[in-house]
N, C-alpha and C positions, 0 to 999 in steps of 0.2 A: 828797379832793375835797369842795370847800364843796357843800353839799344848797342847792337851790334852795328846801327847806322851812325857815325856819328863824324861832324867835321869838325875841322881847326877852331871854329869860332862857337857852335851850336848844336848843343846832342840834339839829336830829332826825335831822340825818342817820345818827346808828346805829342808828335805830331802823327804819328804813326797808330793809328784809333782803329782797332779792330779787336772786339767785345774777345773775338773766338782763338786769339790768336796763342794762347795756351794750349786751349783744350785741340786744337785743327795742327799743328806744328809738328813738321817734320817732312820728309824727303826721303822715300823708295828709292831705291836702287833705278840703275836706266834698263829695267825690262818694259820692251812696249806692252801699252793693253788692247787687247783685241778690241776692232773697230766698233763705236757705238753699243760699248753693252750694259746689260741689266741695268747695273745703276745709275747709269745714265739717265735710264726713265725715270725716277724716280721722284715723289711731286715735289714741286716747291713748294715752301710754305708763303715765299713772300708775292709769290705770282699774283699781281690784280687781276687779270683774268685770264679766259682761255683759249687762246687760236685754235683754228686748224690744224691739226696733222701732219705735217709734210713728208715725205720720202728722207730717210737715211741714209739710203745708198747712193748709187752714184744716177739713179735714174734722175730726167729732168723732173723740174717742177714750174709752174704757175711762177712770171718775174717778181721780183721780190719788193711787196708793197713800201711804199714810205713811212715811217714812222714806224716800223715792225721794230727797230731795237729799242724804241722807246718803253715795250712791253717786258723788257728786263731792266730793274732797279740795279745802279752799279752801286756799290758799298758806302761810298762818301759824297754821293749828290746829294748838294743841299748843306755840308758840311762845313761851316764856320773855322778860322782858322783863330788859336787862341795866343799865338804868337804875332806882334807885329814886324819880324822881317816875313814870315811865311804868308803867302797868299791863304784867299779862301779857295776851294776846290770850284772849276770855274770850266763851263764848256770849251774844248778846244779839239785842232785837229788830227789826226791819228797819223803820226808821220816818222815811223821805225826806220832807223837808219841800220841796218844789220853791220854794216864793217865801221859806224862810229861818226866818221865823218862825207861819207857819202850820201849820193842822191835818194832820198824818199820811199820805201816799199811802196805803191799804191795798191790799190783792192784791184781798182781796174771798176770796170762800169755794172751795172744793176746791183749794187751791194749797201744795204744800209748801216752804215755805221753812227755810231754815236761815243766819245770820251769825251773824261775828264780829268785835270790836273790840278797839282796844285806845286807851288814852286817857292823857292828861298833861295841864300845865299848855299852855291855848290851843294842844291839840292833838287831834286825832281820825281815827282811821284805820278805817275799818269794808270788810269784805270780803261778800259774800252770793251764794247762790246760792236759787233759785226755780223750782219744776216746776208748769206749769201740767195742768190737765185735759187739753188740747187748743193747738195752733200760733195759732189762732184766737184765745184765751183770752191768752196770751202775748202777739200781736200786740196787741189790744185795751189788755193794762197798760204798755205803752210809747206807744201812742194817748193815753191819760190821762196819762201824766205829760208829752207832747208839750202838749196840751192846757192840763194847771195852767201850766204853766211861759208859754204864750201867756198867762195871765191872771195874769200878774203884774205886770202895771205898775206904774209906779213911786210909788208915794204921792205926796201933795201935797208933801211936802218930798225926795220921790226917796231914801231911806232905803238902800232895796234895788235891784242893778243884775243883773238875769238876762239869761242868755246860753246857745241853747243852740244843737247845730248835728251834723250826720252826723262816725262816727269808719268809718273808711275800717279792716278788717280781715278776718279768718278767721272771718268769723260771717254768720249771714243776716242782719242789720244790725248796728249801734254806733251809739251816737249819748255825746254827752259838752255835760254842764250846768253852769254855774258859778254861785254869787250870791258878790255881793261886798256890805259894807255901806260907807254913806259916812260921811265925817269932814267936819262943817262949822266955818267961822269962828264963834265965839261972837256977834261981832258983825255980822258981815253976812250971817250963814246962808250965806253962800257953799259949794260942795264945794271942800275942800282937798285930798282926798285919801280914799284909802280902810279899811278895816282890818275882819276877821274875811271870810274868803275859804272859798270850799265846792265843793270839782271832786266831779263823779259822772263814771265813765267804764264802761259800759253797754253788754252784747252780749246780743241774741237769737238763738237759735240751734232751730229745730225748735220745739218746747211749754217751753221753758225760756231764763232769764234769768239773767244775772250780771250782778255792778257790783262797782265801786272806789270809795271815796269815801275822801275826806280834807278835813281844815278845823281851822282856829282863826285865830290871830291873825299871818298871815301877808303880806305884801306885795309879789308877782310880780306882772303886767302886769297892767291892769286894764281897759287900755281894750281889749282884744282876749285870744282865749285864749291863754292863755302854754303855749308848746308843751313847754316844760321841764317842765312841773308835770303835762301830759298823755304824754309820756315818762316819769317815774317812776312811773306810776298803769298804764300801758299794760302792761307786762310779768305783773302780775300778775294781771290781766284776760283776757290770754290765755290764763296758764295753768288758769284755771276754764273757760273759753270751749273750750280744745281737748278737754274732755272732754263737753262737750254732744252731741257726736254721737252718744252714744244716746237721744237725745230728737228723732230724726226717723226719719225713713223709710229710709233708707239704713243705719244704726246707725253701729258705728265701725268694720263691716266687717273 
């Protein structure tokens, strides 16, 4: 099956490795879901073991130990790349630019994070997961990236086109971000069209955060979210997402 990811020199599609991505595929509507529910709790299967408990809401908690995101397996750690231009999937650091070419979202301080990538020609696929101090704390760095992404408007020649909007799943929210860059006529500055494309697709869950991201030089829908491109990104979002349930109140029971 042709990948809806694919560049001028190298479909990606082998590279794109997720067992579930059939059976998990597809994309809800932008109704939000009410904060931290049901199945949210629900257990994982891949959890090594079992934390503590912590608050879901917005009360404090206990600073957030070191090495707590270690306690969530991200989809492709460890993952060999069977292509030689594409790396193998390789620790790196969590650094979301929301309007494309700007300066760095950070967490900001007591937040353990942990990603992974893996990269090729006009390609990039990065995975992460994120423990906040506190539900508060968490809620607050998907606030600011809601926030950069409102102040991205378009430069004077409209360069960059952002998009962002609710993802509808098994998490106390999701929400999913795209920027795309334009292509203009030489001669009449016109937009002709677009090229280098960047999906985020984003669960908070309890005091913790996951996301998907992928990008390069890519050409699926541009004037709306391309729901293909948010089904291949979807599956493996879940699977770091249904292990957050020890990052609330409930735990994974």
């Amino acid at each position: 099956m042709t990948h809806i990811w694919s560049s001028p020199t190298r479909s990606v599609a082998v590279l794109l490795m997720s067992a579930a991505a059939s059976a998990l595929a597809g994309c809800t509507g932008p109704t939000p879901i009410p904060a931290d529910s049901a199945s949210a709790s629900a257990s994982s299967a891949s959890s090594a073991r079992t934390s503590t408990a912590v608050p879901s809401s917005g009360q404090s908690a206990a600073p957030t130990a070191a090495g707590e995101a270690d306690d969530v397996r991200l989809p492709h750690q460890g993952v060999r790349s069977t292509d030689a231009d594409i790396s193998d999937w390789k620790s790196t650091t969590w650094a979301y630019r929301p309007c494309g070419d700007d300066a760095p979202l950070s967490f900001g301080a007591g937040v353990d994070a942990r990603s992974i990538v893996q990269t090729g020609p006009e390609y990039t696929r990065q995975e992460m997961v994120a423990v906040f101090p506190d539900a508060a704390a968490a809620i607050a760095y998907v606030a600011r990236l809601d926030a950069a992404v409102t102040r991205c408007a378009p430069a004077a020649r409209g360069e960059h086109v952002m998009r962002a909007g609710d993802l509808a799943g098994p998490w106390g929210r999701g929400r999913v971000y795209s920027t795309s860059v334009a292509v203009r006529d030489g001669a009449s500055d016109a937009t002709v069209g677009h090229m280098g494309l960047d999906y985020l697709v984003l669960a908070r869950t309890g005091r913790a955060v996951a996301a998907v991201r992928a990008g390069g030089e890519f050409t699926p829908a541009i004037d709306r979210f391309d729901a293909a491109v948010i089904a291949d990104l979807r599956p493996d979002l879940e699977l770091i997402a249904r292990q957050l349930c020890r990052y609330t109140l409930a735990g994974c029971g």
